[in-house]
C-alpha positions in Angstrom: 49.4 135.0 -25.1 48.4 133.9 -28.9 50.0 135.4 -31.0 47.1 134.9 -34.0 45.2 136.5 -30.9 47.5 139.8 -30.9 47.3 140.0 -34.7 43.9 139.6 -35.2 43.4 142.8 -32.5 45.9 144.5 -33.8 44.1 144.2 -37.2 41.6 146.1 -35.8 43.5 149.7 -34.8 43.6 152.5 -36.5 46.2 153.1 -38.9 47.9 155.4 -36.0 48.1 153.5 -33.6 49.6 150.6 -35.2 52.3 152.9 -36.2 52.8 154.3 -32.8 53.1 150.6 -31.1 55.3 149.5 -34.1 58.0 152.6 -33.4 58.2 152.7 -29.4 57.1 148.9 -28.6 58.7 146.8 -31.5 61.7 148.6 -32.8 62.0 149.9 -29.4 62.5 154.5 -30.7 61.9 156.7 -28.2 59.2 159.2 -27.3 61.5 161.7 -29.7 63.0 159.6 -31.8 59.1 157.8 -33.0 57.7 162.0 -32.9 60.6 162.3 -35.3 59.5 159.3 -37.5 55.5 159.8 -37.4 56.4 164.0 -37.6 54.3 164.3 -34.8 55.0 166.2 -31.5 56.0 163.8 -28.4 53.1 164.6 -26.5 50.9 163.2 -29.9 53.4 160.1 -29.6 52.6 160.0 -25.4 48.8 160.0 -26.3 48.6 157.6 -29.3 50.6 155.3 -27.5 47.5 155.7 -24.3 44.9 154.8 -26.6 46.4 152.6 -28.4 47.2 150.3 -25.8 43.8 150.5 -24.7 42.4 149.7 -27.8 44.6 146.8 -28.2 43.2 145.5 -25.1 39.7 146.3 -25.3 40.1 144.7 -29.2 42.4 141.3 -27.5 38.9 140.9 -25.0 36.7 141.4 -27.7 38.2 138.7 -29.8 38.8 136.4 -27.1 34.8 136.6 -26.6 34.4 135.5 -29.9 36.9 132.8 -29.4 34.9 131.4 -26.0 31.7 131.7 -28.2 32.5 130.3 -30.3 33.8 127.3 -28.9 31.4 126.8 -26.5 29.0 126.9 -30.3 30.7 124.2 -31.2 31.7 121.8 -28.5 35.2 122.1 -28.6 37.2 123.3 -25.4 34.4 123.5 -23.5 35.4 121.6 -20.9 39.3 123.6 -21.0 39.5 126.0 -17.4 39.2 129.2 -19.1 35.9 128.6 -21.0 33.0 131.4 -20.8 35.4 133.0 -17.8 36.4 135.9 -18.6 
């Protein structure tokens, strides 16, 4: 995946959820151990990681519609397998 595509949808989350992901996917903290660092409950950690992830991928589609559009706008990679597919 691209990685400007990742931070670009990851621009888009709230200020929560980018925390969440940051503690239990990038530095790896537990459940506990990122409840410990947000001072939230686990079960807050549990959910915020939920929606997160599934605003990360609603947000990686959305920007990837852009991206088709906008190639397809202006002629370039139109012709690549993956244009308007989705």
């Amino acid at each position: 995946m691209d990685r400007q595509l990742v931070l670009s949808a990851l621009r888009t989350l709230s200020t929560e959820h980018r925390q969440v992901l940051f503690e239990c996917h990038l530095r790896g903290a537990s459940v506990a151990e990122a409840a410990v660092t947000l001072g939230v409950p686990p079960g807050t950690v549990k959910s915020r990681t939920h929606y997160a992830l599934h605003a990360l991928g609603q947000a990686i589609d959305a920007e990837r519609g852009r991206r088709e559009t906008t190639n397809v706008a202006t002629g370039s990679g139109a012709c690549s397998p993956t244009a308007n597919v989705r």
